[in-house]
PyMOL commands that place a pseudoatom at each C-alpha (Angstrom):
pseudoatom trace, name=CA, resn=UNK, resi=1, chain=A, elem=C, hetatm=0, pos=[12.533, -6.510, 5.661]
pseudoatom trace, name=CA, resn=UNK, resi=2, chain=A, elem=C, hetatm=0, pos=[12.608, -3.522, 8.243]
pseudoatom trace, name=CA, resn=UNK, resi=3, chain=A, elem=C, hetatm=0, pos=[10.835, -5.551, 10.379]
pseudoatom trace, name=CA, resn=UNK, resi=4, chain=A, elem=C, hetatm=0, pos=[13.034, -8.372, 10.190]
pseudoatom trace, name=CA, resn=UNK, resi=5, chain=A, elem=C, hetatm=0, pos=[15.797, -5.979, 11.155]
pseudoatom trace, name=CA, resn=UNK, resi=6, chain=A, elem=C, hetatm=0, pos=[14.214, -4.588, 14.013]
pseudoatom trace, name=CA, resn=UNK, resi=7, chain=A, elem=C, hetatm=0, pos=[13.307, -8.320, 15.419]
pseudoatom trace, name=CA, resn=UNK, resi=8, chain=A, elem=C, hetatm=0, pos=[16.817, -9.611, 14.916]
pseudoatom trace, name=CA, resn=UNK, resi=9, chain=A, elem=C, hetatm=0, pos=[17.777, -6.073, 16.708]
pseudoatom trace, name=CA, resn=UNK, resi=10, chain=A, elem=C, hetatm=0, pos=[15.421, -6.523, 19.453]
pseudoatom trace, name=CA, resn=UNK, resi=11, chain=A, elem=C, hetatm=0, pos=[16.636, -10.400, 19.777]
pseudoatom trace, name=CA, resn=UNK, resi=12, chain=A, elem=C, hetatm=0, pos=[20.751, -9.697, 20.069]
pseudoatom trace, name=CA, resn=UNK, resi=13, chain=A, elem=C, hetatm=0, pos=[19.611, -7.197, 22.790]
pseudoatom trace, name=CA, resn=UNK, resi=14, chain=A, elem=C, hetatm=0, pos=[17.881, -9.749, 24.959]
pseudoatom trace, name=CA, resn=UNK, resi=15, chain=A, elem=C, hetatm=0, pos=[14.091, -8.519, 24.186]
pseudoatom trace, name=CA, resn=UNK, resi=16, chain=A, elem=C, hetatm=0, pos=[13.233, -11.584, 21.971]
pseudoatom trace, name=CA, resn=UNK, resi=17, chain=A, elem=C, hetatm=0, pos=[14.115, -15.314, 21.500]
pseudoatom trace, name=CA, resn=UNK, resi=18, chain=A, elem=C, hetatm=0, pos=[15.960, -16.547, 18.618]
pseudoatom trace, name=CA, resn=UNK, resi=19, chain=A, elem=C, hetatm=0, pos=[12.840, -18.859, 18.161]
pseudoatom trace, name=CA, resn=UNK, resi=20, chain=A, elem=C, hetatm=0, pos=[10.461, -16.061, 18.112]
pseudoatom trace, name=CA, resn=UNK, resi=21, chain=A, elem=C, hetatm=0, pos=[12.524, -14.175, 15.537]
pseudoatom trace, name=CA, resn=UNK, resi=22, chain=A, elem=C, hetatm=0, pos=[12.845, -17.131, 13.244]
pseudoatom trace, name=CA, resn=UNK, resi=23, chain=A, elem=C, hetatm=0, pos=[8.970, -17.674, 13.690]
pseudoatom trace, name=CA, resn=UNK, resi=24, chain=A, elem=C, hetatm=0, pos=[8.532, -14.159, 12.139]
pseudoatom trace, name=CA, resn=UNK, resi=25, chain=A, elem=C, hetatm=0, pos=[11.103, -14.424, 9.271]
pseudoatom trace, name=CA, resn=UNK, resi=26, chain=A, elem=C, hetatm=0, pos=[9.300, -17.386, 7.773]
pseudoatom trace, name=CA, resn=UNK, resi=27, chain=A, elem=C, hetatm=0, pos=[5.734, -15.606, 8.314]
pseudoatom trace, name=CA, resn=UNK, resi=28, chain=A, elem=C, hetatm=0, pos=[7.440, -12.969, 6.384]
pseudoatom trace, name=CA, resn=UNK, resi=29, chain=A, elem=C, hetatm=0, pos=[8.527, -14.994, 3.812]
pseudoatom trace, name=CA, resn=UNK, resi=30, chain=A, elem=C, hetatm=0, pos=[5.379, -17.360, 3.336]
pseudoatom trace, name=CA, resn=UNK, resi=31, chain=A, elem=C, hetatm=0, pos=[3.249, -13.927, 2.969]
pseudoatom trace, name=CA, resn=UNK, resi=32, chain=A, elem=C, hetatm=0, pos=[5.663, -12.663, 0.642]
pseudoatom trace, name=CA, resn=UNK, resi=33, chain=A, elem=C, hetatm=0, pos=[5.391, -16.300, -1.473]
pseudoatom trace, name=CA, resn=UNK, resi=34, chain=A, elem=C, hetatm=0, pos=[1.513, -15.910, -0.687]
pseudoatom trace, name=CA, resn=UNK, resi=35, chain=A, elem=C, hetatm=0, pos=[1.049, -12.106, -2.038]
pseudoatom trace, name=CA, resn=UNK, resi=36, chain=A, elem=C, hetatm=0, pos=[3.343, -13.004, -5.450]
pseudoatom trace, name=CA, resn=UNK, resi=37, chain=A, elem=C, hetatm=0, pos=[0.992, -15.988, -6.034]
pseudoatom trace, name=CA, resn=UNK, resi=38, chain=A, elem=C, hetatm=0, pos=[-2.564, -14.326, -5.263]
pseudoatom trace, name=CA, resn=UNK, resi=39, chain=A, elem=C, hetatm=0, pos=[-0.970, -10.928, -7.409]
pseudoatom trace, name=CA, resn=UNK, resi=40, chain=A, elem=C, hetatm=0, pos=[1.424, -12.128, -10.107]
pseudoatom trace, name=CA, resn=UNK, resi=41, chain=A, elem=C, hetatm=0, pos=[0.576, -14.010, -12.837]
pseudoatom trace, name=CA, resn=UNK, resi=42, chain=A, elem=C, hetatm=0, pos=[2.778, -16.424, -15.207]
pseudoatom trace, name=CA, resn=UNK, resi=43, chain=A, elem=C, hetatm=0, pos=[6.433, -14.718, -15.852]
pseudoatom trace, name=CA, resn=UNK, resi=44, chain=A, elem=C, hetatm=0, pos=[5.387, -12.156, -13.203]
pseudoatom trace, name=CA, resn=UNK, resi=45, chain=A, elem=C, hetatm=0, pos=[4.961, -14.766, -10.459]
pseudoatom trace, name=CA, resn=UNK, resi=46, chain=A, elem=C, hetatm=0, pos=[8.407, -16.324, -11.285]
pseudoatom trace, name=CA, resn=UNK, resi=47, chain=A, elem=C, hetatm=0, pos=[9.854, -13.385, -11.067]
pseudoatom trace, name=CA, resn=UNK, resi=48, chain=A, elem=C, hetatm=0, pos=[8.212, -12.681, -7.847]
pseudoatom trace, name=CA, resn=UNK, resi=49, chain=A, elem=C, hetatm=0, pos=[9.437, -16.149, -6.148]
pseudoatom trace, name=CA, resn=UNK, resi=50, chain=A, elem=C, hetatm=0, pos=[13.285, -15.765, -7.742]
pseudoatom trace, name=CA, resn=UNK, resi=51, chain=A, elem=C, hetatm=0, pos=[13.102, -12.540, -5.978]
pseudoatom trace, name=CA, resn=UNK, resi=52, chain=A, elem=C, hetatm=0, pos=[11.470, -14.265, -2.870]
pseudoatom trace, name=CA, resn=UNK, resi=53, chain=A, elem=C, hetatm=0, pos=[14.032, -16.629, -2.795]
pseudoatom trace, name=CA, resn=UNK, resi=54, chain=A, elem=C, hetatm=0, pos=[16.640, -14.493, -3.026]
pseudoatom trace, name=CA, resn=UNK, resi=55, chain=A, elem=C, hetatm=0, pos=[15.661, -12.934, 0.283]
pseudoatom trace, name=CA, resn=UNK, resi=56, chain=A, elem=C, hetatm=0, pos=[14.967, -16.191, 2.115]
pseudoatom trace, name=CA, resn=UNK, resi=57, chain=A, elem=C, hetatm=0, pos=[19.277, -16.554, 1.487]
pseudoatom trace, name=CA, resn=UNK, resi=58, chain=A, elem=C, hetatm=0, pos=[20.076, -13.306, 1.499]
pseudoatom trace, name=CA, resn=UNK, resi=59, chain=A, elem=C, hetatm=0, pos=[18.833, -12.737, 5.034]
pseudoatom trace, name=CA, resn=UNK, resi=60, chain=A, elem=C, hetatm=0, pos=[20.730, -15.397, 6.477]
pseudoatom trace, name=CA, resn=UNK, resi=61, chain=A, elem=C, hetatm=0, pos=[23.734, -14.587, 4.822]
pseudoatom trace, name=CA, resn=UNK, resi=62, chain=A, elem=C, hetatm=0, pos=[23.521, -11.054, 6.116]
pseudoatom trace, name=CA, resn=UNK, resi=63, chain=A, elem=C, hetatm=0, pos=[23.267, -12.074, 9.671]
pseudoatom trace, name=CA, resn=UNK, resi=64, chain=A, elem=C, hetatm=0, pos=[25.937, -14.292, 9.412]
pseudoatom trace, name=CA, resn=UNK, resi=65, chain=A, elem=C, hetatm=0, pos=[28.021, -11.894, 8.326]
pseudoatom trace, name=CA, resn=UNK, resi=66, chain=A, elem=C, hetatm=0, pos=[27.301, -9.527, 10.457]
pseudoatom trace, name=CA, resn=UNK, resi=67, chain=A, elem=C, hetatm=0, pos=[28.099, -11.911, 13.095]
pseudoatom trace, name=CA, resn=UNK, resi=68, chain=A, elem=C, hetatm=0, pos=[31.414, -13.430, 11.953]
pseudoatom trace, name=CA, resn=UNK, resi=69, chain=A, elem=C, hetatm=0, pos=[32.997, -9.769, 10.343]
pseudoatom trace, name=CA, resn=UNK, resi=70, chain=A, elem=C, hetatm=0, pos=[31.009, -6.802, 11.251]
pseudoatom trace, name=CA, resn=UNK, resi=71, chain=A, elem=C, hetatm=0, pos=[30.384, -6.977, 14.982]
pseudoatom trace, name=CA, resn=UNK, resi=72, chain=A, elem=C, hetatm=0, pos=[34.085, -8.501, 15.731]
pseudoatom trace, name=CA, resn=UNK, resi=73, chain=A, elem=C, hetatm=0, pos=[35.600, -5.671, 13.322]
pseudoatom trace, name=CA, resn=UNK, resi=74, chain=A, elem=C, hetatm=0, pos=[33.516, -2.839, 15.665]
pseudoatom trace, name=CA, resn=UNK, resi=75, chain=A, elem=C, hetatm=0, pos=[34.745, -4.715, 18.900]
pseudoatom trace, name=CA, resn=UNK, resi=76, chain=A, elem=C, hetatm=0, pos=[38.245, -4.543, 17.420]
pseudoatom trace, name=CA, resn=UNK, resi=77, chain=A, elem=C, hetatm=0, pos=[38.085, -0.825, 16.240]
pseudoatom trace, name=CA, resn=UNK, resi=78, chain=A, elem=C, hetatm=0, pos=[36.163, 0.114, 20.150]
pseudoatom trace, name=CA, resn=UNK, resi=79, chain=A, elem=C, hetatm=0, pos=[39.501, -1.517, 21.386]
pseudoatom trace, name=CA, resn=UNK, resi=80, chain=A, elem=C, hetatm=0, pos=[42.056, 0.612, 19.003]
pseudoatom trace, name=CA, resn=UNK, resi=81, chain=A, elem=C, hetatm=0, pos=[39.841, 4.016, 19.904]
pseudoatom trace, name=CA, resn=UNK, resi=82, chain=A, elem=C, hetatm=0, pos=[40.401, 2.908, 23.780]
pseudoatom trace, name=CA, resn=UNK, resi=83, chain=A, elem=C, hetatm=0, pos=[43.821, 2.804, 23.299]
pseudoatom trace, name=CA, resn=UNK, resi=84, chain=A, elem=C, hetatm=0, pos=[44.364, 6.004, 21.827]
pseudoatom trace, name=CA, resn=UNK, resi=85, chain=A, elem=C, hetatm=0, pos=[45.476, 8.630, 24.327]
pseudoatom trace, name=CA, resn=UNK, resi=86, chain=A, elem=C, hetatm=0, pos=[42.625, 10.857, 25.151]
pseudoatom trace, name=CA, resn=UNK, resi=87, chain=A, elem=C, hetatm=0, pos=[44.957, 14.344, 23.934]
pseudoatom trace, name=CA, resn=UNK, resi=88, chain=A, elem=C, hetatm=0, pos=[45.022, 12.460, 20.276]
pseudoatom trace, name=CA, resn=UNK, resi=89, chain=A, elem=C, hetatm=0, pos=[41.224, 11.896, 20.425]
pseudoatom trace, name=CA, resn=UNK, resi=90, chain=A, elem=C, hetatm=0, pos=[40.137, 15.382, 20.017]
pseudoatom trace, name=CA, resn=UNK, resi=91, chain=A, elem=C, hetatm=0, pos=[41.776, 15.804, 16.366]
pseudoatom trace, name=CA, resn=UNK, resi=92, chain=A, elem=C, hetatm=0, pos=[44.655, 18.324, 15.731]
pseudoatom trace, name=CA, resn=UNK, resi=93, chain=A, elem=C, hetatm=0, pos=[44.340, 22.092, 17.315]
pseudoatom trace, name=CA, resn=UNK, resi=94, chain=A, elem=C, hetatm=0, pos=[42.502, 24.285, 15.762]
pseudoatom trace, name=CA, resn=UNK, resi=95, chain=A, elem=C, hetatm=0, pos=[44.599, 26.688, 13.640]
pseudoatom trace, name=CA, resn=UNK, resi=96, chain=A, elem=C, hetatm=0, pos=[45.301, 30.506, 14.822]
pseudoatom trace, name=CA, resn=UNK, resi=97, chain=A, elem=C, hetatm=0, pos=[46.461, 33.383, 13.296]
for i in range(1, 97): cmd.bond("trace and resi %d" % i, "trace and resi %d" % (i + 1))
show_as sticks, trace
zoom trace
């Protein structure tokens, strides 16, 4: 999952291709699907793919949520700081005796 992280990171910030990135979340996934079959065993492999799938929508729904609120709520809140006058930014004096 770090991984995935890093190369949806690395893609938003030009290094990568959105193709690239989606390459490596479904080689993530299918060795994830691979390791719960070759390790699990009856109830334990169901469990294993529930919690497989889980990720395989989880993950998108993260990065679309992170697109559509997150990023547009920390472009709005950058724009409220800016406004600010720079005497408020500091915080209140410091108090003296």
């Amino acid at each position: 999952m770090i991984f995935l992280g890093t190369a949806v990171h690395r893609t938003e910030n030009g290094q990568n291709t959105w193709r690239l990135t989606a390459c490596a979340a479904v080689i993530v996934v299918a060795f994830t699907v691979c390791s719960a079959y070759q390790y699990g065993d009856g109830d334990q492999f169901t469990r294993r793919a529930w919690i497989v799938a889980f990720y395989a929508v989880l993950l998108p729904l993260c990065m679309l949520t992170h697109r559509c609120i997150e990023a547009p709520a920390q472009s709005w809140g950058r724009e409220l700081a800016r406004r600010v006058p720079t005497d408020l930014r500091s915080g209140p004096a410091p108090f003296s005796q």
